[in-house]
Structure formats: structure tokens, C-alpha cells
N, C-alpha and C positions, 0 to 999 in steps of 0.2 A: 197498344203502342203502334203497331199499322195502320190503325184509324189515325193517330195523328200526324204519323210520318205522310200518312196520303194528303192530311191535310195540307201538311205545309208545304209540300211538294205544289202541290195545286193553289197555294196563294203564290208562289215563288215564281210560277208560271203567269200568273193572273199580272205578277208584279213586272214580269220581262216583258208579256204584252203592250202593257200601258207603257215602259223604259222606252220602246222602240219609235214608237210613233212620234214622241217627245223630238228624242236624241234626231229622228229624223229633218222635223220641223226646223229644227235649231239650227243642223247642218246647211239644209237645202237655203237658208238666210245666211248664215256665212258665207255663202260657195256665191251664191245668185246675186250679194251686197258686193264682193270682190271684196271682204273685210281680209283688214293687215295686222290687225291687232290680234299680238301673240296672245295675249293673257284670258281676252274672250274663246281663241283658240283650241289652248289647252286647254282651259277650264272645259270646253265640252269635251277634249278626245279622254278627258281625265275623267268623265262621268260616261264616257262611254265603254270607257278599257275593262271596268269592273260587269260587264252586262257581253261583252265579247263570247262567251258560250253559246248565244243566241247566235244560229249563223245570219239574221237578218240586222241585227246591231255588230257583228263583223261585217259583214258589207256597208254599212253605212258609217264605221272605222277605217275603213280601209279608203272611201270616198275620201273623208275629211282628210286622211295622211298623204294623198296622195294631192289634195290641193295645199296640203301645208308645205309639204316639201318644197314647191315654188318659193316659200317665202321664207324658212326656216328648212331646211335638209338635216341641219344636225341635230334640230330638237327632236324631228318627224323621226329620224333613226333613232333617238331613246326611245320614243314614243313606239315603234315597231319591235323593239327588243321589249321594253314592258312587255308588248302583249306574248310573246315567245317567254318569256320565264313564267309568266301569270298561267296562260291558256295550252299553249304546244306540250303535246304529250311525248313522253322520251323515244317513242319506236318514231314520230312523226321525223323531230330532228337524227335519228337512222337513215330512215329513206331519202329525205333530202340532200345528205351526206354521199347517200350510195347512188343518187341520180346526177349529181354534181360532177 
């Protein structure tokens, strides 16, 4: 059972790798086009929210939200609450509270 858990562990990794590069590309064309179009938008912050554990595809979430919020701010704030109920672990939302 270890042997396969290692497996999959290691295709899941193999799977984020290849996610990032992607999700990168995509971004660095939206950002670099000045594109305005919401629906191309989301659609990658929405393939990128579920890959957010990688902290290299959170930075490059974090990129795309902070160019959307030019164009859309209230979507960009669902879009940063997603990733906080999906990803933020409960001691993280503590300390922010108690640095606040």
C-alpha cells in the first residue's frame, strides 16, 4: 500500500510540475496582452485556485489577482476568498487575526 501511495504522491507532483509552467504561460499573455476579458480571466484564476498548494502556482495566482483587480476588484476579492477557504490552514487565519 506505501508503494502505491508513493506512487501517486509522485505522479501528483509530476502533475503540479507540468500545471505550473502552463498556468504561467497563460498568465504572462493575459498580463503582457493588457486582455479585459473577464471570462478568459477567470477561467485561468479557476484552473489555477485548485493547483494553489504549489507555492509557485500561488505566486503566479497571486500575479493574475492582482492584475484583475484593475479591471474587476469584486470578482478578484471572491476569487482571494476562494483561495482562503480552499488553501489557508486555521492556525494561518489565528495569526493574521493576532498580527492585525
Amino acid at each position: 500500500m506505501t508503494d502505491n501511495l508513493n506512487q501517486l504522491a509522485g505522479q501528483m507532483v509530476a502533475l503540479f510540475r507540468r500545471a505550473v509552467p502552463l498556468a504561467n504561460a497563460e498568465m504572462d499573455a493575459i498580463i503582457q496582452s493588457g486582455e479585459r476579458d473577464a471570462n478568459r480571466i477567470e477561467h485561468q484564476l479557476d484552473h489555477m485556485l485548485g493547483f494553489c498548494c504549489d507555492p509557485d502556482m500561488l505566486l503566479a495566482f497571486k500575479r493574475l489577482c492582482r492584475y484583475y483587480y484593475g479591471i474587476d476588484p469584486v470578482a478578484t476579492a471572491g476569487y482571494v476568498h476562494a483561495y482562503r477557504e480552499m488553501w489557508d490552514m486555521p492556525d494561518d487565519a489565528e495569526n493574521e487575526e493576532a498580527s492585525v
